[in-house]
C-alpha positions in Angstrom: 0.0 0.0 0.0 2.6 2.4 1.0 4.1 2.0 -2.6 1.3 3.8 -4.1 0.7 5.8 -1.0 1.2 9.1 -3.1 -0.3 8.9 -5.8 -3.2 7.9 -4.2 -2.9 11.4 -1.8 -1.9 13.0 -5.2 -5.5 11.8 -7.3 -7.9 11.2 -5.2 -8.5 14.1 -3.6 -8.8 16.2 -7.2 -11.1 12.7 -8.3 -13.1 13.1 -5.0 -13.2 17.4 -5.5 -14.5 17.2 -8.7 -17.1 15.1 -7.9 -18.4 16.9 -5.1 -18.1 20.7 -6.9 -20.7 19.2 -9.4 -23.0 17.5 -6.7 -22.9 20.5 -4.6 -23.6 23.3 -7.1 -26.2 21.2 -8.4 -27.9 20.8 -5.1 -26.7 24.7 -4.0 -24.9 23.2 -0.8 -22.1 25.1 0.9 -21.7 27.3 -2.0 -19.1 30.3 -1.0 -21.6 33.2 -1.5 -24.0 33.6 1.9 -24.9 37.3 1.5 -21.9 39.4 2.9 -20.9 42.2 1.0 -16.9 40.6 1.1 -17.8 37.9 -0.7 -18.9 39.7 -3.8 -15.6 41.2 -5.1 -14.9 38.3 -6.8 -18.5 38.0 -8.4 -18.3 34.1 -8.3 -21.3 32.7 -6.2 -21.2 28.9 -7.2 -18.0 27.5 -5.8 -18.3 24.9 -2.8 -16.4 25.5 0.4 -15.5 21.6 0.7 -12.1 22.3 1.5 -12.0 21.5 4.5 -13.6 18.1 4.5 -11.6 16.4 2.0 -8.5 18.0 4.2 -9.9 16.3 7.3 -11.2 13.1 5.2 -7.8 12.3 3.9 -5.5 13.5 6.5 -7.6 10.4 8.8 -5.3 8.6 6.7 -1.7 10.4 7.9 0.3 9.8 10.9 0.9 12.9 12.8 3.6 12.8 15.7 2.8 15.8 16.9 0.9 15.4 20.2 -1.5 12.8 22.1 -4.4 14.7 21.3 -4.0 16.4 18.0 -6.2 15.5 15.4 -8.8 15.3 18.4 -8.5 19.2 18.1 -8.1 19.2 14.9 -11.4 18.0 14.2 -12.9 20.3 16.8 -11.6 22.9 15.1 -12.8 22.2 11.5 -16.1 21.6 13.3 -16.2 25.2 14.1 -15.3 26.2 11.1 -18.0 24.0 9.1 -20.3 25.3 11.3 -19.6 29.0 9.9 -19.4 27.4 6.7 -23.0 26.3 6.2 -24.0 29.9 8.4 -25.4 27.7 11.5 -22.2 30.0 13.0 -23.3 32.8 12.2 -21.7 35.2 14.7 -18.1 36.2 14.7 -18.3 36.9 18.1 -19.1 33.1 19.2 -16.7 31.8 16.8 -13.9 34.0 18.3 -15.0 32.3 22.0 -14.9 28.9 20.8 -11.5 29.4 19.3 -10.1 30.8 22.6 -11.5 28.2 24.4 -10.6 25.7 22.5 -7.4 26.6 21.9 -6.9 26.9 25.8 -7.4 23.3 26.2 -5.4 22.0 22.9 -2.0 24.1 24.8 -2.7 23.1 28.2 -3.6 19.3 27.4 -1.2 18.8 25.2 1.7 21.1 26.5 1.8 23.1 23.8 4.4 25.9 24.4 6.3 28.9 22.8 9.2 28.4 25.3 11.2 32.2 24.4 11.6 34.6 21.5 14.6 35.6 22.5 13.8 39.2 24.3 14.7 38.8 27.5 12.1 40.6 29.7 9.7 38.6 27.8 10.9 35.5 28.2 10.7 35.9 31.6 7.2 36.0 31.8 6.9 33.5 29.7 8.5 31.1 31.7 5.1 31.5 34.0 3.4 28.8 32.7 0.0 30.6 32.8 1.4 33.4 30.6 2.8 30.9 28.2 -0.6 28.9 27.5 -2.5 32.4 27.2 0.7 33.6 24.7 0.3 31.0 22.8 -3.2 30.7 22.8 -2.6 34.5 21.2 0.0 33.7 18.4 -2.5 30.8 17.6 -5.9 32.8 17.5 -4.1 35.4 15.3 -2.7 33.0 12.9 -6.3 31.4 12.5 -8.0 34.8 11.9 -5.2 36.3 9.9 -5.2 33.2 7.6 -8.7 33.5 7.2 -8.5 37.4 6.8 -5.8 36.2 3.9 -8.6 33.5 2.3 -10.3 34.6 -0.7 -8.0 34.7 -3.7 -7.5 31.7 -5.7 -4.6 29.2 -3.8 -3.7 32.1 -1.9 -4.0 30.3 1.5 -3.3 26.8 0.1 -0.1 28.1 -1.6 0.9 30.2 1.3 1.3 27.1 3.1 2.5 24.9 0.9 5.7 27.7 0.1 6.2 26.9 3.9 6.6 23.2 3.6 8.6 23.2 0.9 11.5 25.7 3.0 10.6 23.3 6.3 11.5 20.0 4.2 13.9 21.8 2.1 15.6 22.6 5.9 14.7 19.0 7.0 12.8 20.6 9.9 9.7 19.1 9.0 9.8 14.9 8.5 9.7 14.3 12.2 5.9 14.9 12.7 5.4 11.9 10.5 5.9 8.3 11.3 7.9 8.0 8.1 8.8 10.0 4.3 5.6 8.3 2.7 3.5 9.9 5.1 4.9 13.2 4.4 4.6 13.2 0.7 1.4 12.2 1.3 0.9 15.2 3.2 2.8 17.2 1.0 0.5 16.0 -2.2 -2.8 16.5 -0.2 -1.6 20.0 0.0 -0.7 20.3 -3.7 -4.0 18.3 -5.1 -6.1 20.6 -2.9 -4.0 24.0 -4.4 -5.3 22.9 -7.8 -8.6 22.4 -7.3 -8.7 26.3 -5.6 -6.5 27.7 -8.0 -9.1 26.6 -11.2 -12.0 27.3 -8.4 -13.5 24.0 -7.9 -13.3 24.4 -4.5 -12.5 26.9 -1.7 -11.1 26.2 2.0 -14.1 27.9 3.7 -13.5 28.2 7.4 -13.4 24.6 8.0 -10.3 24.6 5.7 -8.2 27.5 7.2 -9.1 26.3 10.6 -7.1 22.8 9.6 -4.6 24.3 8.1 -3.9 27.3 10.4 -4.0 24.4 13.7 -1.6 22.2 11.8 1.4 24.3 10.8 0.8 27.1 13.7 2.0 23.4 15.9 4.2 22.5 13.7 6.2 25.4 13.9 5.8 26.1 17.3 7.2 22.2 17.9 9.6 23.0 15.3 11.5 25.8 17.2 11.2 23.5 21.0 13.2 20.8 19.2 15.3 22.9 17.4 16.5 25.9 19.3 19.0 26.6 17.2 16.6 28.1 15.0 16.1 32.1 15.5 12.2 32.6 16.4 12.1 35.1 13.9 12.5 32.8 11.1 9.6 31.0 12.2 8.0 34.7 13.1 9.1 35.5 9.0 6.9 31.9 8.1 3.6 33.3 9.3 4.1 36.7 8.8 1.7 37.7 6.1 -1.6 36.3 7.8 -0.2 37.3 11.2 0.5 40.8 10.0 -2.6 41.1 8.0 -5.1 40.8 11.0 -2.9 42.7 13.3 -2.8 45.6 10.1 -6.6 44.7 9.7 -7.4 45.7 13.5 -5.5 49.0 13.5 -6.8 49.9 10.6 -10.6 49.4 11.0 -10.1 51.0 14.4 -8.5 54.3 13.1 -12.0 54.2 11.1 -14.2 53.4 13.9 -15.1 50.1 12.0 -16.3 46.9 13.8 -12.7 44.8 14.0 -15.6 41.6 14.1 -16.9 42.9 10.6 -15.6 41.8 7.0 -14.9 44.4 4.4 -13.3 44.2 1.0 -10.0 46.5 2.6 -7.7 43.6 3.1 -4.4 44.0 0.8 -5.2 41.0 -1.4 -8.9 42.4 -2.6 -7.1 45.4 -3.1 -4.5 44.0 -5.4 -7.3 42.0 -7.1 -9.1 45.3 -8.0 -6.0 46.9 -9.5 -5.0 43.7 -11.0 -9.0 43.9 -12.6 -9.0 47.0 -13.8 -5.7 47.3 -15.4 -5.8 44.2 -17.0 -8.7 43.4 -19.6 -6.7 40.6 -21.2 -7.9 37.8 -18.3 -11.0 36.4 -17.3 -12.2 37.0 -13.3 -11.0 33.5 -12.7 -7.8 33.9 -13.6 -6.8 37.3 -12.0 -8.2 36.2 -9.3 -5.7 33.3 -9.6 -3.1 35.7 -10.4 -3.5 37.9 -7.2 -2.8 35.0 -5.4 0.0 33.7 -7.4 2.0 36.8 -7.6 1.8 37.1 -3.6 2.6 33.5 -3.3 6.1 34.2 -4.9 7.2 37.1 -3.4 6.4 35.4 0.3 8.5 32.2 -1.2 10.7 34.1 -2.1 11.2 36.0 1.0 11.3 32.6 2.5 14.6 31.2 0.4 16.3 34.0 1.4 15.5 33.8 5.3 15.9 30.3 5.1 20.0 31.0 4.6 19.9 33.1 7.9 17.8 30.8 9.6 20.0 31.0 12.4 20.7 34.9 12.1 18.1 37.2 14.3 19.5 40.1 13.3 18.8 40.0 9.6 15.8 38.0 10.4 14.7 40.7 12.2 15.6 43.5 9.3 13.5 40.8 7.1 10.8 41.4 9.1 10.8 45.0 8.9 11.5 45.2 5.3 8.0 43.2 4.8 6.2 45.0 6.8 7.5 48.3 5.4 7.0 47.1 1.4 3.4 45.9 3.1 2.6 49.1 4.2 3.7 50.9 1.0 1.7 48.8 -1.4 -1.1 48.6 1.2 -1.7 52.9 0.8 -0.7 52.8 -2.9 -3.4 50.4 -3.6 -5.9 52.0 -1.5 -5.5 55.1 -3.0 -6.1 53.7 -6.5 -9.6 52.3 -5.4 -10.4 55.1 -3.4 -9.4 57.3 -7.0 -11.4 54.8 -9.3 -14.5 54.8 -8.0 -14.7 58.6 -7.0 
């Protein structure tokens, strides 16, 4: 079986998607559009957010070594998040609860722990092991909401995180979650069978999706960094800094308007691109600059990541990295913004 262990994790997850996309925008089930106005920009109403269960269907199959109660978590999680998916979870507010709850218990159970980032007065604290399981119950709940804040171009998300295993296995940092290599190309090709079926829109990750996603490599890394302290925490920081960023950016910025931080909006620096990207180009369909938006974000962040990953030990230029992003970010961000805000005036 574990011969043709691959190629199974490689084909039947596209076999399975395709089948489902017809059944369910036949029968109008779990279709991406539920009526809010973020939805819309991409004026596609028919595309099933099954991402998450054939992520949760096939991963049954992969051994994780991560901890005791993982993928006990793991499905609690893309619960929730299939919940919001077929709007029974209709309230942001309850969804935010149940994620810090939940997440609560995953780090305490399972000893779950970002052990220092490597500023002393910090790390102090965080050597209180009450501080630690609410700090990284933190890091967690922003990665979740940032990833989903990130979720709604084409692959975006899906590619994100598969740029991040590729620079994990390319740093051999990554194979000792799984009980051996089949299981993580396994893994690997779930990831890249589920990118294709987003990037030509057969399927998006709805909730459910991120959720899985967000809860597997947010562990990862953290474990990552406690059994290799080499590592500068910054690298990891530079791995997750574009959904991290994003809702921290998000936050600041609808409170400078006196906007609901709970509330979507059509603001985030990826529908932004996608607008400029639409109305300079007439060359493409809406599929595929919307496939483009999240393709040409996809390689600057991989490339950003080859080039930490040869200072993976340096926090110093890790750090400059950081800064640089976050300044290019912010530069883009208000260029962007302006062009909307300039088009439709």
């Amino acid at each position: 079986m574990e011969k043709y262990q691959v190629i199974i994790f490689f084909l039947a997850p596209i076999l399975i998607g395709l089948i489902l996309n017809k059944l369910l925008v036949k029968e109008k089930l779990l279709l991406n559009y539920t009526g809010y106005l973020h939805q819309k920009f991409t004026n596609n109403k028919s595309v099933p957010l099954m991402g998450g269960i054939i992520f949760i269907f096939f991963l049954v199959f992969i051994n994780f070594i991560i901890t005791k109660h993982f993928f006990f978590f793991l499905f609690i999680f893309f619960l929730i998040g299939f919940l919001a998916d077929i709007n029974f979870l209709k309230s942001a507010k309850l969804r935010l609860i149940l994620q810090i709850i939940f997440l609560l218990l995953f780090i305490n159970i399972d000893k779950i722990s970002i052990i220092n980032i490597r500023i002393e007065f910090i790390d102090v604290f965080l050597n209180n092991k009450n501080i630690n399981i609410f700090f990284t119950a933190i890091c967690l709940l922003i990665l979740i909401n940032g990833t989903n804040f990130i979720d709604g171009c084409n692959a975006l998300v899906v590619g994100y995180f598969l740029s991040i295993t590729i620079i994990l296995n390319d740093l051999n940092l990554i194979n000792f979650i799984f009980n051996d290599i089949n299981h993580f190309y396994s893994f690997l090709f779930l990831i890249i069978s589920i990118f294709l079926l987003n990037f030509y829109e057969k399927l998006f990750l709805g909730d459910s999706g991120v959720y899985i996603l967000s809860i597997i490599f947010g562990t990862i890394l953290i474990k990552t960094y406690e059994l290799n302290q080499d590592i500068s925490p910054y690298f990891i920081c530079i791995l997750l800094w574009y959904p991290a960023f994003e809702v921290l950016f998000s936050i600041t910025r609808k409170f400078s308007f006196n906007k609901s931080i709970l509330k979507p909006d059509t603001n985030h620096f990826h529908q932004l691109l996608y607008f400029f990207i639409s109305k300079r180009t007439q060359l493409f369909n809406g599929k595929i600059k919307n496939s483009l938006t999240g393709v040409v974000i996809n390689i600057y962040n991989l490339l950003i990541f080859m080039i930490s990953s040869s200072f993976f030990l340096n926090s110093e230029i890790l750090i400059f990295i950081i800064f640089f992003n976050i300044t290019l970010y912010s530069f883009i961000y208000i260029r962007l913004y302006k062009y909307k805000l300039k088009y439709l005036s």
